[in-house]
C-alpha positions in Angstrom: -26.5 -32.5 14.4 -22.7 -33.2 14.6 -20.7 -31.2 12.9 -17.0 -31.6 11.7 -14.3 -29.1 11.6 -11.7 -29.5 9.0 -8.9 -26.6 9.6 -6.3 -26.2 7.1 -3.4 -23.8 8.2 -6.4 -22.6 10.6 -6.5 -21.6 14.1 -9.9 -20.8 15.4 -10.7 -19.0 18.7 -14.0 -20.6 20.5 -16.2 -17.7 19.3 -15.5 -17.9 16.0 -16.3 -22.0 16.1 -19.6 -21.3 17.7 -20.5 -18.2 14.8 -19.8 -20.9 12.5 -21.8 -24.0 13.5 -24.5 -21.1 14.3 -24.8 -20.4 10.7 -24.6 -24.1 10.0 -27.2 -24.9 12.2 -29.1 -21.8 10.8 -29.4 -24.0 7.3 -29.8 -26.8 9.0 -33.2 -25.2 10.4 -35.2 -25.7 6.9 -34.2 -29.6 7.1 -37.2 -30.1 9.8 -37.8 -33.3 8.5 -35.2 -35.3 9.9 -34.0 -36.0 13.3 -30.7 -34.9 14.5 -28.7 -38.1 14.2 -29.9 -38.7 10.5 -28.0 -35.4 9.7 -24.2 -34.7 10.1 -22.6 -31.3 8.9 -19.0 -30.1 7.9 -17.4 -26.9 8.1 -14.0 -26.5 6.1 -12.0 -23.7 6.5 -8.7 -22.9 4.7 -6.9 -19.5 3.9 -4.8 -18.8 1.2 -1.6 -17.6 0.1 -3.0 -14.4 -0.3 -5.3 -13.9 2.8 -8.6 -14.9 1.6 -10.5 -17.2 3.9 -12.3 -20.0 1.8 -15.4 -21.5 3.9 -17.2 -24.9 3.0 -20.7 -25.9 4.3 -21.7 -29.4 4.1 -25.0 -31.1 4.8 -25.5 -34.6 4.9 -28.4 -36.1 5.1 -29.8 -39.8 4.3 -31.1 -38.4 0.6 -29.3 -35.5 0.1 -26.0 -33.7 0.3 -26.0 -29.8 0.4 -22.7 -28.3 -0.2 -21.5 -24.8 -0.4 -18.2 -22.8 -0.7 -17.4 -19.5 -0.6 -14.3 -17.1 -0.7 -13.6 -14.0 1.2 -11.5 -11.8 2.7 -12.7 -12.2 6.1 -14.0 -15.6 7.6 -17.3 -14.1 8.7 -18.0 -12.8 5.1 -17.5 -15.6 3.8 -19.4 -18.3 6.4 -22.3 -15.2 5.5 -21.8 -16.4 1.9 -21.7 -19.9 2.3 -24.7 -20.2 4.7 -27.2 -18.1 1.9 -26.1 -20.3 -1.0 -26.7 -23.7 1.0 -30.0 -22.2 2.2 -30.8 -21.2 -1.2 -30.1 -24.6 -2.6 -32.1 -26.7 0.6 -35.3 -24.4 -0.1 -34.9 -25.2 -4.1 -34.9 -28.8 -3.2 -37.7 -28.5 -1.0 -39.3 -26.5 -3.7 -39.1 -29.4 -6.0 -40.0 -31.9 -3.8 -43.3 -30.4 -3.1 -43.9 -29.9 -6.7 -43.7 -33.6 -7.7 -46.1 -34.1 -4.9 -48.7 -32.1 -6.5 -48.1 -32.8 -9.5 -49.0 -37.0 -8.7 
């Protein structure tokens, strides 16, 4: 999956880019269903005027778009955040999905 950084008044050192796409790709893990080029993430990360670090995950994929943002007051609290809400909404689609199946 290719991911996008979008860095607003950000600087991020290597380790914290690669703790971020890991939690991306950690979501990304319940989409087994498609292959890598079908899906293409986004991480947005901005902080604030008062030192809170807002994170946005972003999952694209040819039916569905999975978004999730988060604020904190550390970046790793909030990626934490962001990556349990957008795996919390892919595994309620999925949920769904299977229902209607069985329900046919």
């Amino acid at each position: 999956m290719e991911i996008r950084y979008l860095l607003n008044d950000v600087k991020l050192r290597e380790d914290e880019k690669r703790y971020l796409s890991d939690k991306l790709q950690k979501a990304e893990r319940l989409l087994s269903g498609y292959k890598d080029n079908e899906m293409s993430g986004e991480v947005e990360l901005e902080l604030d005027k008062k030192g809170f670090f807002r994170v946005e995950f972003m999952i694209k994929t040819p039916h569905d778009l999975y978004r999730s943002e988060k604020t904190s007051d550390t970046m790793m609290n909030a990626a934490d955040q962001a990556e349990e809400a957008l795996r919390k909404q892919i595994r309620r689609n999925k949920e769904k999905t299977i229902d209607a199946k069985r329900k046919k």
